[in-house]
C-alpha positions as CSV (number, residue, x, y, z in Angstrom):
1,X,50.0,8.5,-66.5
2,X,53.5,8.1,-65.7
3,X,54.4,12.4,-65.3
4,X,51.2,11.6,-62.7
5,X,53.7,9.0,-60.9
6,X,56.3,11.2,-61.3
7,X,54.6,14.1,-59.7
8,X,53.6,12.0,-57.1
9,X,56.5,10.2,-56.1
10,X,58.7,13.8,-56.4
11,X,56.4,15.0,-53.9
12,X,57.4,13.7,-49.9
13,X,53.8,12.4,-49.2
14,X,54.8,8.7,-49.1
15,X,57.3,10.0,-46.7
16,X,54.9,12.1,-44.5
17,X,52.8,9.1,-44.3
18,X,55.1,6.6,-42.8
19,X,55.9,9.4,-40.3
20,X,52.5,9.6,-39.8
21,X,51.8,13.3,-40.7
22,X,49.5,12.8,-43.8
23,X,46.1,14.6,-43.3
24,X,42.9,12.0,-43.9
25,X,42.5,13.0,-48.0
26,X,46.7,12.6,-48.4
27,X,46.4,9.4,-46.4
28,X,43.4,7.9,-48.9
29,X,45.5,9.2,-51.8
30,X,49.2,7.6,-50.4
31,X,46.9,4.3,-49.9
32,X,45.4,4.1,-53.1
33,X,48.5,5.4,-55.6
34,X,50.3,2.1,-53.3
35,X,47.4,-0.6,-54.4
36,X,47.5,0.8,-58.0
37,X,50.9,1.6,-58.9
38,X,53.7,-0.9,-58.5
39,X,55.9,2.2,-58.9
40,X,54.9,3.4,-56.1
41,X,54.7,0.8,-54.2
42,X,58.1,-0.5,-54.4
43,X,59.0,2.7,-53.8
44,X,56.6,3.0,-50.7
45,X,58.8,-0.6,-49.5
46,X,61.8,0.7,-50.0
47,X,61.3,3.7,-47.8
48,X,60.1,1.8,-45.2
49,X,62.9,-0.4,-45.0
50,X,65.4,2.3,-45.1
51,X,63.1,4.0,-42.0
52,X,63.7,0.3,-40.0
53,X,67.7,0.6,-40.8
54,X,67.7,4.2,-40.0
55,X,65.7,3.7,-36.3
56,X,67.6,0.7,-35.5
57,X,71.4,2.2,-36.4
58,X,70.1,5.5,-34.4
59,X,68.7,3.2,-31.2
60,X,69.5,4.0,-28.1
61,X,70.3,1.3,-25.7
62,X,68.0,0.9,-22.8
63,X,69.7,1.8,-19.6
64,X,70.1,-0.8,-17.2
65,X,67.5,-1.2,-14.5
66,X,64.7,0.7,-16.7
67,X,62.3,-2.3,-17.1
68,X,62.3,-2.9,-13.4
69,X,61.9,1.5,-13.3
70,X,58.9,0.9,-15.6
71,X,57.3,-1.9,-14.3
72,X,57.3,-0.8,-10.4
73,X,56.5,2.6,-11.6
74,X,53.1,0.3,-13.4
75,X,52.4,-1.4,-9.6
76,X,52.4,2.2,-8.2
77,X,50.2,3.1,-10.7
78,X,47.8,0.5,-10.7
79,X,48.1,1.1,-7.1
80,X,46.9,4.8,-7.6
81,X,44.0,3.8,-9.8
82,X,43.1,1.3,-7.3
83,X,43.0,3.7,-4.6
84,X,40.9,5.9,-6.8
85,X,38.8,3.2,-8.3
86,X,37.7,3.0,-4.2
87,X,37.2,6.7,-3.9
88,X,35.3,6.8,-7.4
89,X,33.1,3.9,-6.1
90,X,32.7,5.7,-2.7
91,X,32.2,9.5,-4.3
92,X,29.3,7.8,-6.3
93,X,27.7,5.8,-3.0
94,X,28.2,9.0,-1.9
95,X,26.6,10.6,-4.5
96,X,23.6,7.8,-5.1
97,X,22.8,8.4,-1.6
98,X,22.6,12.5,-1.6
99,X,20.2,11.6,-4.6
100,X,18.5,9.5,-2.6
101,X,18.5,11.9,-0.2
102,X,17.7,15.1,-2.3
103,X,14.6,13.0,-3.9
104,X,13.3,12.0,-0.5
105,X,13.9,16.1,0.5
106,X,12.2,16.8,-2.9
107,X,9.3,14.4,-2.4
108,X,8.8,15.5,1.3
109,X,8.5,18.9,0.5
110,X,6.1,18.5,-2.6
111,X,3.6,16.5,-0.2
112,X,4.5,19.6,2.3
113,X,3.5,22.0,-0.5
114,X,0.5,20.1,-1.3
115,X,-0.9,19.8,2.5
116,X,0.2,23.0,2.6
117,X,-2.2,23.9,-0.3
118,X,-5.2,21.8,1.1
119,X,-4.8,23.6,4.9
120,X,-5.0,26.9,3.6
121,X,-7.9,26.1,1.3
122,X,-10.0,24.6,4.1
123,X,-8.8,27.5,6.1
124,X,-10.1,30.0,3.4
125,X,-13.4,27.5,3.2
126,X,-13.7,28.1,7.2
127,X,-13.3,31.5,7.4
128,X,-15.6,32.2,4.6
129,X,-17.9,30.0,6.6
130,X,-17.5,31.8,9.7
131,X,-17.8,35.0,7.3
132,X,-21.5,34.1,6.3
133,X,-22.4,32.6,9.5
134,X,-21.7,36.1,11.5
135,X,-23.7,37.7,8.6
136,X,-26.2,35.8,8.7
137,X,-26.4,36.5,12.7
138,X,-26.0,40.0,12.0
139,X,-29.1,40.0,10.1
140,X,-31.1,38.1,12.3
141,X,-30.4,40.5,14.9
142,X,-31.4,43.4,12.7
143,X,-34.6,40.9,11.3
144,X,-35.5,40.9,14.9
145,X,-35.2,43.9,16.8
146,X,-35.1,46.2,13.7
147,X,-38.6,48.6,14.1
148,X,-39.4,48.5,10.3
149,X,-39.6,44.5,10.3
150,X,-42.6,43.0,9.6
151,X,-44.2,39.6,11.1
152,X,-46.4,37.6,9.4
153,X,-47.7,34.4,11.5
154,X,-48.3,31.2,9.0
155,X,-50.7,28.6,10.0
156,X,-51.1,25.3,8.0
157,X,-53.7,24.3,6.4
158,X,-55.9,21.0,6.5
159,X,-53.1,18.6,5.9
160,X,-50.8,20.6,8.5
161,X,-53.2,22.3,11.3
162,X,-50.8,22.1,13.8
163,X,-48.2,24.0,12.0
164,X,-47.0,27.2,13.5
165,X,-44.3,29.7,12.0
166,X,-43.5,33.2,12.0
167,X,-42.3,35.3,9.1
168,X,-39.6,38.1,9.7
169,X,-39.8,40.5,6.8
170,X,-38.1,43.9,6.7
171,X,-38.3,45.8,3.4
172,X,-35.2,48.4,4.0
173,X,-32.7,46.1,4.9
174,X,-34.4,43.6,2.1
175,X,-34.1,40.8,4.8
176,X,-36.4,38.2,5.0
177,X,-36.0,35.2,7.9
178,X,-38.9,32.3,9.3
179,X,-39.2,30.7,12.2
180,X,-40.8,27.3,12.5
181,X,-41.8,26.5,15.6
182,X,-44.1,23.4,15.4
183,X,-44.7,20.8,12.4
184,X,-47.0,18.2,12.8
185,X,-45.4,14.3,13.0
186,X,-45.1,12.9,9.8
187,X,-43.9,9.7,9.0
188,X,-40.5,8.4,8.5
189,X,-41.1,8.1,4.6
190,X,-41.9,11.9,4.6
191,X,-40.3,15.3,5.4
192,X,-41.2,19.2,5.5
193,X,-39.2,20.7,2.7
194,X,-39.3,24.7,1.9
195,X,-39.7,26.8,-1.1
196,X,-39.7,30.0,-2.5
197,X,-40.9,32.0,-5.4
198,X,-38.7,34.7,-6.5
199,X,-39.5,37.0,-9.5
200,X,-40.6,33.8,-11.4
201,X,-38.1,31.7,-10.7
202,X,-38.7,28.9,-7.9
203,X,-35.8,28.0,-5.3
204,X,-35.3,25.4,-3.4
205,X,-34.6,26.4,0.4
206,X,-34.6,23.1,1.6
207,X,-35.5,20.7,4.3
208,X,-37.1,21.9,7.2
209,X,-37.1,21.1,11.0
210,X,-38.8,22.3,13.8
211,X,-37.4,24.9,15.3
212,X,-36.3,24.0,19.5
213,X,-35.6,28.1,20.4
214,X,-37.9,30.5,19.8
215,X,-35.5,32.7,17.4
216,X,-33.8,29.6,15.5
217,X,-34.4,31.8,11.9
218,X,-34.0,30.3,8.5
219,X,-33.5,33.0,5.7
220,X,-36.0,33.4,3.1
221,X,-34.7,35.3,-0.2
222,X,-36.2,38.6,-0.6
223,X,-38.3,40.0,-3.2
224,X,-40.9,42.1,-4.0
225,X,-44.4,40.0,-4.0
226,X,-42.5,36.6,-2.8
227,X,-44.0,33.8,-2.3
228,X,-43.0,30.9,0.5
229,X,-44.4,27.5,0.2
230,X,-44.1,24.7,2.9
231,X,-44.7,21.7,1.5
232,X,-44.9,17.4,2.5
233,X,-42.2,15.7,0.1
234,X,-40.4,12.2,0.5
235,X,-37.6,11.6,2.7
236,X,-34.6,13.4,1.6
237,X,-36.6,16.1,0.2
238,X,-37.7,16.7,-3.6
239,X,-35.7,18.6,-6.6
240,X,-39.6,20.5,-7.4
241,X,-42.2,21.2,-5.1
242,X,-44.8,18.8,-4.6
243,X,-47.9,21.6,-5.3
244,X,-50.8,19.2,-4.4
245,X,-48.8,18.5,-0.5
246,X,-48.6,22.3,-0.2
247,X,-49.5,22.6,3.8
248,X,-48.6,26.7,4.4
249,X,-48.3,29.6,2.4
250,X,-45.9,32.5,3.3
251,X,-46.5,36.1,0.7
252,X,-44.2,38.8,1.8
């Protein structure tokens, strides 16, 4: 144990730690070797002593007028960091406000982007509108004035005598159109709803009102042995046809 003092104290580590210059481990090892070993620590005592003679024999005096030196040199200072303490707290105003700023830009061009978004899908939604609806006018005119088109006049039946309509079919283009041009009153409870029958499959064509121009069309779906139906549903029309109301029937 005591060679372990002796190698210890040789060494300049209690030294280097009262200068300060001991790494973390040496500092741990200085500390504990002190508590432990009164060897070493009246050793550790004595160098610090000597280190208080040494720095006060080697002092240099203060030369006159330095305090006041320090301590206006401290105003100016605190001065300075005043000064910038009101340019710190005006740079971040500053800077709160171009956030503020920035955010409000950010949140007015995301609602920009988004009605931006909605205008050109209701554009789209309009001119693919407008798209069907000159189609659909291009093949009336053909329905009508095309030589190969067939017309088929519809009458009603007992329920519907007064019903008149014409059926436009033309078999090359594949077209098929009717035109209503009288219903007989019904009452406010009921409605005139159309149907068609399609390779099997019945559609729904909707509800239908008398026609007030003599080429007002409403397109059929085409198909080889179609059937329409005209039938008497309630108000607001019906999701199946009604077969017992049927008051016309259209094969074309």
């Amino acid at each position: 144990m005591k060679d372990k003092i002796k190698i210890f104290l040789d060494s300049d580590l209690i030294e280097q730690y009262l200068l300060g210059a001991t790494s973390q481990e040496e500092t741990l090892q200085v500390e504990r070797y002190i508590a432990l070993y009164p060897e070493v620590r009246k050793t550790y005592i004595e160098l610090q002593e000597n280190l208080e003679i040494y720095a006060k024999m080697h002092a240099v005096k203060t030369p006159d007028g330095l305090k006041d030196k320090i301590l206006n040199k401290v105003k100016s200072e605190n001065k300075g960091l005043k000064k910038f303490y009101l340019y710190a707290v005006a740079a971040s105003f500053t800077a709160l406000i171009f956030a503020g700023s920035s955010y409000t830009f950010w949140t007015q061009n995301q609602n920009l982007q988004e009605e931006n978004v909605i205008v050109n899908n209701k554009i789209q939604n309009l001119e693919e509108n407008m798209r069907l609806q000159l189609e659909d006018v291009r093949n009336q005119f053909i329905v009508l004035h095309n030589p190969k088109t067939k017309r088929l006049t519809v009458k009603g039946n007992n329920k519907a005598k007064d019903l008149k309509a014409v059926a436009y079919i033309n078999p090359v283009k594949k077209l098929s159109y009717i035109n209503v041009s009288k219903l007989p009153n019904l009452p406010e409870n009921q409605c005139y709803q159309m149907w068609a029958e399609v390779n099997g499959e019945m559609l729904n064509l909707g509800i239908i009102q008398e026609a007030t121009n003599s080429e007002k069309l409403m397109a059929l779906p085409y198909g080889e042995n179609a059937m329409g139906y005209i039938t008497i549903e309630p108000t607001g029309g019906n999701n199946s046809p009604t077969v017992e109301n049927i008051v016309a029937n259209i094969r074309y």
